[in-house]
PDB file as gemmi writes it, atoms N, CA and C in Angstrom:
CRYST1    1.000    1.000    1.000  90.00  90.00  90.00 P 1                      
ATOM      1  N   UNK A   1       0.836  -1.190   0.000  1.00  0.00           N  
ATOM      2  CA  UNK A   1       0.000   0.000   0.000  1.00  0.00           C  
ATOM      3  C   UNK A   1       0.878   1.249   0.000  1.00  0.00           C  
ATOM      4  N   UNK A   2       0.270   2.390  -0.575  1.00  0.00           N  
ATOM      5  CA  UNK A   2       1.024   3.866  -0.303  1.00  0.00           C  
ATOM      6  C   UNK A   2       1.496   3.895   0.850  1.00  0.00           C  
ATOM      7  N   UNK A   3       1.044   3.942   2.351  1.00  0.00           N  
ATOM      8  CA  UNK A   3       1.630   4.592   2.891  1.00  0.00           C  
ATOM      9  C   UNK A   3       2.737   3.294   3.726  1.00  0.00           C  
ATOM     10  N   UNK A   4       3.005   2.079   3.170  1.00  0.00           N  
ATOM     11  CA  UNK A   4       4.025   1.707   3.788  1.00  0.00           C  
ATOM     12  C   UNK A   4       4.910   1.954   2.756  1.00  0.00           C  
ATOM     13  N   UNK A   5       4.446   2.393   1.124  1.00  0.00           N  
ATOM     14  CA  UNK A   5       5.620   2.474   0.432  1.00  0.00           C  
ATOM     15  C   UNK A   5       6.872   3.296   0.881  1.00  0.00           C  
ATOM     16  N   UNK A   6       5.932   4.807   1.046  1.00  0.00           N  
ATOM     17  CA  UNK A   6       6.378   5.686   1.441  1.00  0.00           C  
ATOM     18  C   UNK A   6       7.482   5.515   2.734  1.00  0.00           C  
ATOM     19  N   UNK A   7       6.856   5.472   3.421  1.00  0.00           N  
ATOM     20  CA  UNK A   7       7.533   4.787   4.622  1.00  0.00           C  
ATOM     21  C   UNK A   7       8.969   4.354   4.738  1.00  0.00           C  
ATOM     22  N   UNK A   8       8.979   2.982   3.890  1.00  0.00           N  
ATOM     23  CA  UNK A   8       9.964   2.333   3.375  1.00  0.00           C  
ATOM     24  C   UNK A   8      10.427   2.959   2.487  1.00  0.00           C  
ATOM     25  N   UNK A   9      10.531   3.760   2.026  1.00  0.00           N  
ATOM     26  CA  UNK A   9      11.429   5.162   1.116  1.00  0.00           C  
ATOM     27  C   UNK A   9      11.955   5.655   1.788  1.00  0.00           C  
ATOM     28  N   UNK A  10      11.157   6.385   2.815  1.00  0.00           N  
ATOM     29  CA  UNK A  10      11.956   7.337   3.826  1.00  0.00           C  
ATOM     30  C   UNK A  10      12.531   6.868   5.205  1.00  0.00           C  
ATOM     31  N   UNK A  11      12.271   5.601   5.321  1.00  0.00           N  
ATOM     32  CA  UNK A  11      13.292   5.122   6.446  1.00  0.00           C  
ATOM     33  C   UNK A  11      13.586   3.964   6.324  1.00  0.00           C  
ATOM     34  N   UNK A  12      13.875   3.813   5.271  1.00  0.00           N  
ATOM     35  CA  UNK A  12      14.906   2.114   4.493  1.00  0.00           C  
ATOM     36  C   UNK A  12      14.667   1.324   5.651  1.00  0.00           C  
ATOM     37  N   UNK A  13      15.782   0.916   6.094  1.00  0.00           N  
ATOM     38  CA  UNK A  13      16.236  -0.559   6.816  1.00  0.00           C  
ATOM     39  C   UNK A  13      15.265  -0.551   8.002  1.00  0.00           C  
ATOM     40  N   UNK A  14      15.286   0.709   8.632  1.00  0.00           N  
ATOM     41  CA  UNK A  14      15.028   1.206  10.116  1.00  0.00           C  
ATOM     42  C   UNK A  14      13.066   0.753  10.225  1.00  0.00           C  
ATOM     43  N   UNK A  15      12.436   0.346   8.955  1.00  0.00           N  
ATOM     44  CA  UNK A  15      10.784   0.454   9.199  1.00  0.00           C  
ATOM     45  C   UNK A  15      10.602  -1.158   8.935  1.00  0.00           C  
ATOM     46  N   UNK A  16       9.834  -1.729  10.030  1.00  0.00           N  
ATOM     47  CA  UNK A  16       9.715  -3.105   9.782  1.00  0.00           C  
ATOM     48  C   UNK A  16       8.081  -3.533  10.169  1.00  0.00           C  
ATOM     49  N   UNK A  17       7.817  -4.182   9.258  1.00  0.00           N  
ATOM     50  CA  UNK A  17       6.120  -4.472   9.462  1.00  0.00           C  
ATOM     51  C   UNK A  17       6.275  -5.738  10.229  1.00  0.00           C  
ATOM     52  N   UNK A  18       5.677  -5.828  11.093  1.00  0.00           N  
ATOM     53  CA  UNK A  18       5.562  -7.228  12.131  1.00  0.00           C  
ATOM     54  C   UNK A  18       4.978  -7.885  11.604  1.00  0.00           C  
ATOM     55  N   UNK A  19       3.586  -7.488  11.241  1.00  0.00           N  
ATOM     56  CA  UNK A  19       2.340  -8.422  10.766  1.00  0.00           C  
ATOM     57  C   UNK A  19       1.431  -7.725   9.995  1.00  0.00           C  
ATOM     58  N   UNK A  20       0.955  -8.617   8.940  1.00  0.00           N  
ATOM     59  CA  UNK A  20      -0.216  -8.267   8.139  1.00  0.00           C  
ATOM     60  C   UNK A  20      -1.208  -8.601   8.960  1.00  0.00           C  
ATOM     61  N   UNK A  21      -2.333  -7.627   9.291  1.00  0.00           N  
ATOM     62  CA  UNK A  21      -4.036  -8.137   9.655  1.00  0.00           C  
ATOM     63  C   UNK A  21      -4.811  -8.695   8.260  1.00  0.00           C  
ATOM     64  N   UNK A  22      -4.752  -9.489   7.927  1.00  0.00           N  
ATOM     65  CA  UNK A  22      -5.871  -9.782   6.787  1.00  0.00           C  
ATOM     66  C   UNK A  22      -6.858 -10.483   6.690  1.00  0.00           C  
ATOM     67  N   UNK A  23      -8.611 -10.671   6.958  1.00  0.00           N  
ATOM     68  CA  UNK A  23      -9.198 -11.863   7.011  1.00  0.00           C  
ATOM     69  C   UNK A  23      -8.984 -13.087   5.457  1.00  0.00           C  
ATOM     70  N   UNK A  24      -8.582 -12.347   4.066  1.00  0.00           N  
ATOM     71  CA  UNK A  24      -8.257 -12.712   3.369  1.00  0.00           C  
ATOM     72  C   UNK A  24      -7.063 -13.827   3.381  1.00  0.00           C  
ATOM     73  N   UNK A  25      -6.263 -14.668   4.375  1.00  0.00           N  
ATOM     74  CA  UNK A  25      -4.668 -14.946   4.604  1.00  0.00           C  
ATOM     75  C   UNK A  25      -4.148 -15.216   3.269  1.00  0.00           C  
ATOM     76  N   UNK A  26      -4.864 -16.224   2.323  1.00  0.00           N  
ATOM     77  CA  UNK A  26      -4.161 -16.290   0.741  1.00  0.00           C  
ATOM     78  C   UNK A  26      -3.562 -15.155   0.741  1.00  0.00           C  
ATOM     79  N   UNK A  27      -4.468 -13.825  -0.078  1.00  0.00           N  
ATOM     80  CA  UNK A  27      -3.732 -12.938  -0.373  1.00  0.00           C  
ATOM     81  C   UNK A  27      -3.259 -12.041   0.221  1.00  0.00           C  
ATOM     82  N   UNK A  28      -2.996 -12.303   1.272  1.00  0.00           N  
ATOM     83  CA  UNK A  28      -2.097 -11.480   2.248  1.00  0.00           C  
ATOM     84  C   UNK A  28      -0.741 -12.257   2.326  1.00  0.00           C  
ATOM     85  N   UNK A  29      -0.434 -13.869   2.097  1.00  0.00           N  
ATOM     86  CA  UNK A  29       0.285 -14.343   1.832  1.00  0.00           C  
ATOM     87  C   UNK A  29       1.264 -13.994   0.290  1.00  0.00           C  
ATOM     88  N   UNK A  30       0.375 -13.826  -0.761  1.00  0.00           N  
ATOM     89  CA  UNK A  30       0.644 -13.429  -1.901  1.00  0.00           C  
ATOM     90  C   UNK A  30       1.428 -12.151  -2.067  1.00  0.00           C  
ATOM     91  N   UNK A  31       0.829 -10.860  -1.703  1.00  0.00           N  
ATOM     92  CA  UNK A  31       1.136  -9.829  -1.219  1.00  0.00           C  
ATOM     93  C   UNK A  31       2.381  -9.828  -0.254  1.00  0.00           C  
ATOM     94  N   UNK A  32       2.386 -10.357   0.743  1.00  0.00           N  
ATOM     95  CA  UNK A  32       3.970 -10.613   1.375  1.00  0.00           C  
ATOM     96  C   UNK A  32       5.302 -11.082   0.643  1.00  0.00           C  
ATOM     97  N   UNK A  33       4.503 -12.635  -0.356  1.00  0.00           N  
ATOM     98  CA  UNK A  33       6.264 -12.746  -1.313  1.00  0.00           C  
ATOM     99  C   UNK A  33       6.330 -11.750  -2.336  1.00  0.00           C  
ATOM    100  N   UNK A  34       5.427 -10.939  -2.360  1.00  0.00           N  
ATOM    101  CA  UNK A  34       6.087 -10.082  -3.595  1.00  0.00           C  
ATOM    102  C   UNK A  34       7.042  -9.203  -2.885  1.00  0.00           C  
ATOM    103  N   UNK A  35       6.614  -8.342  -1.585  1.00  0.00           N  
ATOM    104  CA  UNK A  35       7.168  -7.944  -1.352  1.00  0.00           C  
ATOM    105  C   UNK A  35       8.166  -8.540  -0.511  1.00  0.00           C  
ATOM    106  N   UNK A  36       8.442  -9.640  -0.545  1.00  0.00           N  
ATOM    107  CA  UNK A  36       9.770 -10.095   0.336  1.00  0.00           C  
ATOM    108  C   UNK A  36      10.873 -10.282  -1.064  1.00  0.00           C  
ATOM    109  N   UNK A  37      10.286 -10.081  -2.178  1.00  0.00           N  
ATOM    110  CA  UNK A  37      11.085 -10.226  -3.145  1.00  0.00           C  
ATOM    111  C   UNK A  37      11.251  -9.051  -4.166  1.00  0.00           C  
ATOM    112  N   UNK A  38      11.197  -7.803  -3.674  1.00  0.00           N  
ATOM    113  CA  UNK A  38      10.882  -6.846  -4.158  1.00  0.00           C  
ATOM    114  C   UNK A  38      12.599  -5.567  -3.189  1.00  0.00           C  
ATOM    115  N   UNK A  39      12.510  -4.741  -3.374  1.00  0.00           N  
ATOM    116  CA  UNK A  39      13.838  -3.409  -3.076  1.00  0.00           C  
ATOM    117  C   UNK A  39      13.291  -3.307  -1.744  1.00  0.00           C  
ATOM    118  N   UNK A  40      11.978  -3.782  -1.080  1.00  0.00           N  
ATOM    119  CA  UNK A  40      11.732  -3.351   0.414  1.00  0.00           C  
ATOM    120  C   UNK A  40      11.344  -4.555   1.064  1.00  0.00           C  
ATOM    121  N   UNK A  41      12.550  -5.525   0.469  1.00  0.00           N  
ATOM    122  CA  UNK A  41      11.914  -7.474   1.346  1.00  0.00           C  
ATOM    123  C   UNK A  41      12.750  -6.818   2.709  1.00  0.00           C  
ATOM    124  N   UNK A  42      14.006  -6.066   3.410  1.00  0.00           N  
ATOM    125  CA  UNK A  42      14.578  -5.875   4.600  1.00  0.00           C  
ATOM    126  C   UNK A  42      13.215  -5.563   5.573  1.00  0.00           C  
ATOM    127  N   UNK A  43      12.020  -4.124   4.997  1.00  0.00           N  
ATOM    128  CA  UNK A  43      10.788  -4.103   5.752  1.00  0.00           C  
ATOM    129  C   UNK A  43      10.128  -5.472   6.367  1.00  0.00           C  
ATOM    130  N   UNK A  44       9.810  -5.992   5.137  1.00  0.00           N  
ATOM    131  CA  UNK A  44       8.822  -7.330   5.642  1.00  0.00           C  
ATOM    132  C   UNK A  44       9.994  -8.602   5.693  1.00  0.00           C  
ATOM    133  N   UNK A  45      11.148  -8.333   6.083  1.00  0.00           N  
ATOM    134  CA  UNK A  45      11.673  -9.560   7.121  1.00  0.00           C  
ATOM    135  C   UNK A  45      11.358 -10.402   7.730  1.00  0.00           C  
ATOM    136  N   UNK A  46       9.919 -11.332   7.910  1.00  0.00           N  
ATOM    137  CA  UNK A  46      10.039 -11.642   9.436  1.00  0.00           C  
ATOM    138  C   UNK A  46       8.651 -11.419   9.535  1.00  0.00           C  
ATOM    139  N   UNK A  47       7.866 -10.706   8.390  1.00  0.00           N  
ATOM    140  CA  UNK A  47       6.717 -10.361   8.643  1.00  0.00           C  
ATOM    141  C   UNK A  47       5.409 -11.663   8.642  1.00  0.00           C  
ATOM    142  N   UNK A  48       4.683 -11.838   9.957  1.00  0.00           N  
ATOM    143  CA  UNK A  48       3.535 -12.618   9.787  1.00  0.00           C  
ATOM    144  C   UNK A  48       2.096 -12.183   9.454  1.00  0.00           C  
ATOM    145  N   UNK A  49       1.416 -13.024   8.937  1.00  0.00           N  
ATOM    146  CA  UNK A  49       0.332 -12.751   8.782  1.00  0.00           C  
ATOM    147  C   UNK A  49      -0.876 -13.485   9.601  1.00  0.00           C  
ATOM    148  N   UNK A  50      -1.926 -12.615  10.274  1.00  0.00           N  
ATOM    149  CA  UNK A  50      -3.102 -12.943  10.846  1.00  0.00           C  
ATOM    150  C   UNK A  50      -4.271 -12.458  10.105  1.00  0.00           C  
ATOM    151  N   UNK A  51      -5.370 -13.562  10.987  1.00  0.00           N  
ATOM    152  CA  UNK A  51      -6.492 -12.939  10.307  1.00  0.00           C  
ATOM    153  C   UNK A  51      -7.500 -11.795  10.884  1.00  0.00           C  
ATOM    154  N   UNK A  52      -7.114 -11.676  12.039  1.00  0.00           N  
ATOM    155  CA  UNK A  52      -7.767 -10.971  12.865  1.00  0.00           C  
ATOM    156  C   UNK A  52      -6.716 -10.078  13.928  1.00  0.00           C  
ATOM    157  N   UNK A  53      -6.938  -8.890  14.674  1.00  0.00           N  
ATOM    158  CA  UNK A  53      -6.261  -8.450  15.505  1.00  0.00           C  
ATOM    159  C   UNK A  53      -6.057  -9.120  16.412  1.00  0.00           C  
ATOM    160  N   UNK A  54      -6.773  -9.536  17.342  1.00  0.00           N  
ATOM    161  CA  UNK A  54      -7.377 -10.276  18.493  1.00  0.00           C  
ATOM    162  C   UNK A  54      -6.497 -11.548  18.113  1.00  0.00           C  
ATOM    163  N   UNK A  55      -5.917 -11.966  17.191  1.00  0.00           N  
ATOM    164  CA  UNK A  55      -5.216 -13.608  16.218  1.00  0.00           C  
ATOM    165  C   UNK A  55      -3.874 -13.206  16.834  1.00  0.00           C  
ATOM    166  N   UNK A  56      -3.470 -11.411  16.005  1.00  0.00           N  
ATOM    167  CA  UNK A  56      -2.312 -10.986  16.275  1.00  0.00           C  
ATOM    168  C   UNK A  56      -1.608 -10.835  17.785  1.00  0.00           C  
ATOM    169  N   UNK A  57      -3.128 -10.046  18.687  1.00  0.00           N  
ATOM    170  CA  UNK A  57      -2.596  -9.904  19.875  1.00  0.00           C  
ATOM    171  C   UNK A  57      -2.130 -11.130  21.157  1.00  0.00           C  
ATOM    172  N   UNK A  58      -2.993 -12.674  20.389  1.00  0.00           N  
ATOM    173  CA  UNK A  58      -2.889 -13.359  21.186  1.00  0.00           C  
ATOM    174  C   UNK A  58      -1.500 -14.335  20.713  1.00  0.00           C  
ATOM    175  N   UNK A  59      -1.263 -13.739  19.542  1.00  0.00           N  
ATOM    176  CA  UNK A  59      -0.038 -14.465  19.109  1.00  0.00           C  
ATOM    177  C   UNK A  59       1.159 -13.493  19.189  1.00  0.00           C  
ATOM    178  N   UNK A  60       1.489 -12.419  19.278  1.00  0.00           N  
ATOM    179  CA  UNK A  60       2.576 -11.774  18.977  1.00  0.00           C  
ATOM    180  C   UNK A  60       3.286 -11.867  19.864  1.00  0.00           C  
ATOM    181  N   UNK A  61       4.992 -11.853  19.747  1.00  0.00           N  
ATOM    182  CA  UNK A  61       6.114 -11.875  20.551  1.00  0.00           C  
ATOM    183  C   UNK A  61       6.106 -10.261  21.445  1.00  0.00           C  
ATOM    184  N   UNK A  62       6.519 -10.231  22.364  1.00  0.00           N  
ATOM    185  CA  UNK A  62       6.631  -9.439  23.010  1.00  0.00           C  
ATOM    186  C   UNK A  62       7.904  -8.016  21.998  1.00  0.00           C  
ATOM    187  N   UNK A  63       8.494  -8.153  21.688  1.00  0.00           N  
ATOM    188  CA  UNK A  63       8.745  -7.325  20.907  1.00  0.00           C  
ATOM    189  C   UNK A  63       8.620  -7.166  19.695  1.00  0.00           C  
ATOM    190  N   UNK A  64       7.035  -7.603  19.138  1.00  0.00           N  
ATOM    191  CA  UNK A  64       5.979  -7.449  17.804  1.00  0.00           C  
ATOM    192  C   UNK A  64       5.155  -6.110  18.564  1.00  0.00           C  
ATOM    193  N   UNK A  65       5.016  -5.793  19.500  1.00  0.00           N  
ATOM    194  CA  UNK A  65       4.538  -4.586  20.209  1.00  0.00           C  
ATOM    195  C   UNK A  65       4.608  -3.311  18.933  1.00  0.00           C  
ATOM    196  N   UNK A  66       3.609  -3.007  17.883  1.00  0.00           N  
ATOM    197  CA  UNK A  66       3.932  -2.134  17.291  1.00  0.00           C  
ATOM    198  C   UNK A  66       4.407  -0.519  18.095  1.00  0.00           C  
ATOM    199  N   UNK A  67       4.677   0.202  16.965  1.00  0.00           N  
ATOM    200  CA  UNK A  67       4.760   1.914  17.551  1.00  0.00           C  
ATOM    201  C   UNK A  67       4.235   2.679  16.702  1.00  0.00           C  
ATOM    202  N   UNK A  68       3.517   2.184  15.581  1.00  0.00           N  
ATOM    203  CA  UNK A  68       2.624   2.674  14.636  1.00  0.00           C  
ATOM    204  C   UNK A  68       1.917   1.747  14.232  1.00  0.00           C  
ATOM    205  N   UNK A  69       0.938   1.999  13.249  1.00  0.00           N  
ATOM    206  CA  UNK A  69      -0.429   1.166  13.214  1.00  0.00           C  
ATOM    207  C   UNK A  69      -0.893   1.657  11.425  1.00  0.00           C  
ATOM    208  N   UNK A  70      -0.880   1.176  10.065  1.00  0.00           N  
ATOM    209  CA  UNK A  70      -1.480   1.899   9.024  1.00  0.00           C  
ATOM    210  C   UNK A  70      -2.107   1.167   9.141  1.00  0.00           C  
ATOM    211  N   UNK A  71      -3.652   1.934   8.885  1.00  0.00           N  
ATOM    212  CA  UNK A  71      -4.915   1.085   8.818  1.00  0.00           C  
ATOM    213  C   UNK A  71      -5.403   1.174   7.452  1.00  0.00           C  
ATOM    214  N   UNK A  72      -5.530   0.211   6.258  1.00  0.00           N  
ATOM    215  CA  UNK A  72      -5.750   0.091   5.094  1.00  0.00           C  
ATOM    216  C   UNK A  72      -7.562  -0.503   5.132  1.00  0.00           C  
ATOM    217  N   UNK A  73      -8.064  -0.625   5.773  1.00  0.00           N  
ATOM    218  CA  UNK A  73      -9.181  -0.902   5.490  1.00  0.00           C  
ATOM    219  C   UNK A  73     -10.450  -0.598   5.088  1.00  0.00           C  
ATOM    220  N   UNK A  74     -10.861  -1.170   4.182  1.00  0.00           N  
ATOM    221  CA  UNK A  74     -12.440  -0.285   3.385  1.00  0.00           C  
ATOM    222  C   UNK A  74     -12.986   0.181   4.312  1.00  0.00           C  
ATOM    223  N   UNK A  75     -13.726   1.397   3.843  1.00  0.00           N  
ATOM    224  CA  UNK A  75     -14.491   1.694   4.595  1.00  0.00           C  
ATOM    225  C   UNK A  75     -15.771   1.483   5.443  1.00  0.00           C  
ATOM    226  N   UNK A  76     -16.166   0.265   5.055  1.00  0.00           N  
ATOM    227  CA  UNK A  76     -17.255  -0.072   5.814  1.00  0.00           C  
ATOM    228  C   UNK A  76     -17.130  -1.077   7.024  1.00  0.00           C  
ATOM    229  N   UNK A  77     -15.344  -1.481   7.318  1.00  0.00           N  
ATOM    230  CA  UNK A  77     -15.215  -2.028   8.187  1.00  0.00           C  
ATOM    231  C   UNK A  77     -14.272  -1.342   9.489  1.00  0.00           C  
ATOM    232  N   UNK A  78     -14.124   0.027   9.482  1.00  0.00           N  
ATOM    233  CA  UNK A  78     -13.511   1.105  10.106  1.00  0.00           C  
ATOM    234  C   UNK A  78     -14.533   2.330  10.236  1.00  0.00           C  
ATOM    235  N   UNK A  79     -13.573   3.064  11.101  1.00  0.00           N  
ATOM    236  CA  UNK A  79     -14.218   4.598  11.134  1.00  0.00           C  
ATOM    237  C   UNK A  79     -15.604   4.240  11.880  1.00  0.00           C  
ATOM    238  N   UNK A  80     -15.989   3.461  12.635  1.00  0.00           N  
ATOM    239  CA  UNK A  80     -17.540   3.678  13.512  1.00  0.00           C  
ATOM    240  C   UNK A  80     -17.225   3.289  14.756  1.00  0.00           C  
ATOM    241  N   UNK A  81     -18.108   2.912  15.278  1.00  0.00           N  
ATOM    242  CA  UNK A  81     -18.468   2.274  17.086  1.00  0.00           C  
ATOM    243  C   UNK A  81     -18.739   1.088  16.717  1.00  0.00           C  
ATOM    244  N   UNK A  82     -19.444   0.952  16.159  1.00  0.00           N  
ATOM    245  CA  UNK A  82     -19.890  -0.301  16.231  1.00  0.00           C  
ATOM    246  C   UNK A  82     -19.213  -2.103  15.595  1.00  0.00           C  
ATOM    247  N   UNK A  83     -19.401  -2.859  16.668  1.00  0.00           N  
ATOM    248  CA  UNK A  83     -18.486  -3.835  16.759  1.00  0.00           C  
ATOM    249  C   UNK A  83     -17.950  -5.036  15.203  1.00  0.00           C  
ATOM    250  N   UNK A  84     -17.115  -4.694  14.930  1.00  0.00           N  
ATOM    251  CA  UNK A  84     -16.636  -5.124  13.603  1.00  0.00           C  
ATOM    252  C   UNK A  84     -16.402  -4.420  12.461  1.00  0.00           C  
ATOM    253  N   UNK A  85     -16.743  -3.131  13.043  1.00  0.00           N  
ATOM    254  CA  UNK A  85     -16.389  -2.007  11.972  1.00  0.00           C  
ATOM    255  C   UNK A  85     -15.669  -1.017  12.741  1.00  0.00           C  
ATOM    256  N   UNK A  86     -15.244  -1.134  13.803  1.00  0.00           N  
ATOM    257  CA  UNK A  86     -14.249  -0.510  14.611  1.00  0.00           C  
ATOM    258  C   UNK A  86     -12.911  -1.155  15.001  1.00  0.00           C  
ATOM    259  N   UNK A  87     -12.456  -0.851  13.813  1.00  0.00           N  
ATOM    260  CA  UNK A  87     -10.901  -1.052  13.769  1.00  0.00           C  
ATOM    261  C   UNK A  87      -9.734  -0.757  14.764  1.00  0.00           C  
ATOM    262  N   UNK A  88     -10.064   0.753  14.397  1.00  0.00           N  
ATOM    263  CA  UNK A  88      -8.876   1.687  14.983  1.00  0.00           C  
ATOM    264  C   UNK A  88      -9.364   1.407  16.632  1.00  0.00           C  
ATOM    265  N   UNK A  89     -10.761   1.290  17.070  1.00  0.00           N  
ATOM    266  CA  UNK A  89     -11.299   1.565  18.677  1.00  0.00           C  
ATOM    267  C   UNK A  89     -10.243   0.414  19.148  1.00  0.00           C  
ATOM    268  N   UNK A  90     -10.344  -1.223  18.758  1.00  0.00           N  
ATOM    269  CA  UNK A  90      -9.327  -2.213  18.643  1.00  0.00           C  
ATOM    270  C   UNK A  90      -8.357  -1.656  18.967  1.00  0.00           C  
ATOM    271  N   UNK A  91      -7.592  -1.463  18.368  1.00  0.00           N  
ATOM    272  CA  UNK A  91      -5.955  -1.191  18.110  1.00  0.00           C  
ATOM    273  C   UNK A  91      -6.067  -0.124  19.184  1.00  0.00           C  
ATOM    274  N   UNK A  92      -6.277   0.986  19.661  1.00  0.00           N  
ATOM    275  CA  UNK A  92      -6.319   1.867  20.672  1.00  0.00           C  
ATOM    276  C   UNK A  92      -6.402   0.846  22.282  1.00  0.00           C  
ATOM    277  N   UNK A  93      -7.440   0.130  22.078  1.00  0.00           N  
ATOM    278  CA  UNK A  93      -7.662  -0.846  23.111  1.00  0.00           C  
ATOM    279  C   UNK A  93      -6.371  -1.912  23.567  1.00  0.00           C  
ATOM    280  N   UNK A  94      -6.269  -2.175  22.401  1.00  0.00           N  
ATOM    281  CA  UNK A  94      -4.613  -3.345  22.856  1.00  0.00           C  
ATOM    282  C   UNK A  94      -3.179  -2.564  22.522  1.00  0.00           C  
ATOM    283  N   UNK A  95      -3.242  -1.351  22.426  1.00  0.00           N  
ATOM    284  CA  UNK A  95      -2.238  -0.185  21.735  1.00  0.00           C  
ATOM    285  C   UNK A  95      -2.217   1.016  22.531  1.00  0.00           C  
ATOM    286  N   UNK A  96      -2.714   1.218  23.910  1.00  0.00           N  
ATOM    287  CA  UNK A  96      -2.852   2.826  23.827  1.00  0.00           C  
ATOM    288  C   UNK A  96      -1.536   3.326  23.471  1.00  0.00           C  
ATOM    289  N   UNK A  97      -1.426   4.633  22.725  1.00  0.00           N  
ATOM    290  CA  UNK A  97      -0.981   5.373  22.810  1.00  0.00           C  
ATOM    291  C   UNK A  97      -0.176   5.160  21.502  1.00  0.00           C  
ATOM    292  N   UNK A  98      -0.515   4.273  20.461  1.00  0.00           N  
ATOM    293  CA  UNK A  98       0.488   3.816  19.476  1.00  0.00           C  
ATOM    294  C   UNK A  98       0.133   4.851  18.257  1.00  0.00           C  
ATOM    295  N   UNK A  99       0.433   5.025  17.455  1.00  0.00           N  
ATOM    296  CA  UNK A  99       0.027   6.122  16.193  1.00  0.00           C  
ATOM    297  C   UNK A  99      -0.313   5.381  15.087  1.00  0.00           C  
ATOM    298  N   UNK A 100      -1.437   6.104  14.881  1.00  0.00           N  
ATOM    299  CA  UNK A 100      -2.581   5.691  13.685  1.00  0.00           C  
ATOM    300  C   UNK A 100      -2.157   6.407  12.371  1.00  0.00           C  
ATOM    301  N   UNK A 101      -2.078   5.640  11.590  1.00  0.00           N  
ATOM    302  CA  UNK A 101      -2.178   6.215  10.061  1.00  0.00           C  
ATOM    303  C   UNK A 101      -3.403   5.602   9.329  1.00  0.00           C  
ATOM    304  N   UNK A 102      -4.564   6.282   9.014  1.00  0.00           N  
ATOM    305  CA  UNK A 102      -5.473   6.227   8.331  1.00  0.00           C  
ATOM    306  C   UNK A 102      -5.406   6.321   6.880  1.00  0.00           C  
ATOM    307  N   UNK A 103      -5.440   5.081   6.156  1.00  0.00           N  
ATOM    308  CA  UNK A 103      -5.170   5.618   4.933  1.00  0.00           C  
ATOM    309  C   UNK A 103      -6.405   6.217   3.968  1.00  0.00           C  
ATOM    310  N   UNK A 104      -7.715   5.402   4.426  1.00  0.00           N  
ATOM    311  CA  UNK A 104      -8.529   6.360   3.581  1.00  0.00           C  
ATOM    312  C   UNK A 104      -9.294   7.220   3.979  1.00  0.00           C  
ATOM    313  N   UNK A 105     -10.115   7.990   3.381  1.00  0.00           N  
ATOM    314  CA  UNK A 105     -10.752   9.351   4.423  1.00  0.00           C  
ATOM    315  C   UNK A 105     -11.056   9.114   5.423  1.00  0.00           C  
ATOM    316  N   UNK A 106     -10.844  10.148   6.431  1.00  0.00           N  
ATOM    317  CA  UNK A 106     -11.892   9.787   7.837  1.00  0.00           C  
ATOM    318  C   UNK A 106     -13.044   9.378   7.904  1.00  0.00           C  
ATOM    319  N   UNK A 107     -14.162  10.451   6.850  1.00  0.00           N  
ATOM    320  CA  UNK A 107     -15.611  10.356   6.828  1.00  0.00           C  
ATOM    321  C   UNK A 107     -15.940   9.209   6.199  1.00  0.00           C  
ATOM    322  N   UNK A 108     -17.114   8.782   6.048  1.00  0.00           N  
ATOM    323  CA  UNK A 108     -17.668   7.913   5.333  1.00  0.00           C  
ATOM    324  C   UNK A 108     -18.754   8.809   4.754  1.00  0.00           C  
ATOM    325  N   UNK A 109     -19.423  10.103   4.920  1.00  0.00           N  
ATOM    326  CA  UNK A 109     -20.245  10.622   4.778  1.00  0.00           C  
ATOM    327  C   UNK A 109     -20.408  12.072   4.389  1.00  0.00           C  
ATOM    328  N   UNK A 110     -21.166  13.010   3.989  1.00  0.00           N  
ATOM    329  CA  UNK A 110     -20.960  14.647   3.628  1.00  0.00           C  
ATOM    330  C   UNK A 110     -20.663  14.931   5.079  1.00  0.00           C  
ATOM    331  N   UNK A 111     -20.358  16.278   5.041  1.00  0.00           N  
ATOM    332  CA  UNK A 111     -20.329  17.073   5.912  1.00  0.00           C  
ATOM    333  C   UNK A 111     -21.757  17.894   6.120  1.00  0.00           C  
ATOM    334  N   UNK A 112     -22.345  17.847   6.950  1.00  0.00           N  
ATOM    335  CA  UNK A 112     -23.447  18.831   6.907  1.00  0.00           C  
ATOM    336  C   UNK A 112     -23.491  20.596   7.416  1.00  0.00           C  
TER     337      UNK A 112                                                      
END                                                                             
């Protein structure tokens, strides 16, 4: 995605993705060898994939502890309260204090 490209542009060796969230795992698997075989395989080193947060949090090594968070997900499963479409509330919950990158709009809706 854009904003890990970016990322991995501007801080080469030093940016490492722990884990993919994907309920998809095939193509989150797919998506990983490209990029393990691609100018930014040093990022995804090492990188696992889950299907769920709750997968990640009950599996991750103690120093998989992210310090940032890009959230790539459509919009109809982010950005609300309500349970399964609250992503980011998640990640705040097993994360305080970690930094969110939202990649697609905030809103889902006009402004009134």
């Amino acid at each position: 995605s854009f904003p890990v490209l970016a990322c991995s542009t501007k801080l080469g060796p030093h940016l490492k993705v722990m884990a993919l969230i994907e309920p998809a795992i095939k193509h989150a698997n797919a998506i990983l060898e490209k990029k393990c075989n691609s100018f930014v395989m040093s990022t995804y080193a090492g990188t696992r994939v889950f299907k769920t947060l709750d997968n990640f949090v009950k599996n991750m090594f103690p120093e998989d502890r992210p310090c940032a968070v890009i959230v790539g997900s459509p919009p109809m499963f982010c950005r609300s309260l309500q349970p399964g479409h609250d992503i980011e509330i998640q990640i705040l919950k097993h994360f305080p204090g970690v930094t969110l990158f939202i990649e697609k709009p905030i809103a889902t809706g006009m402004c009134h």
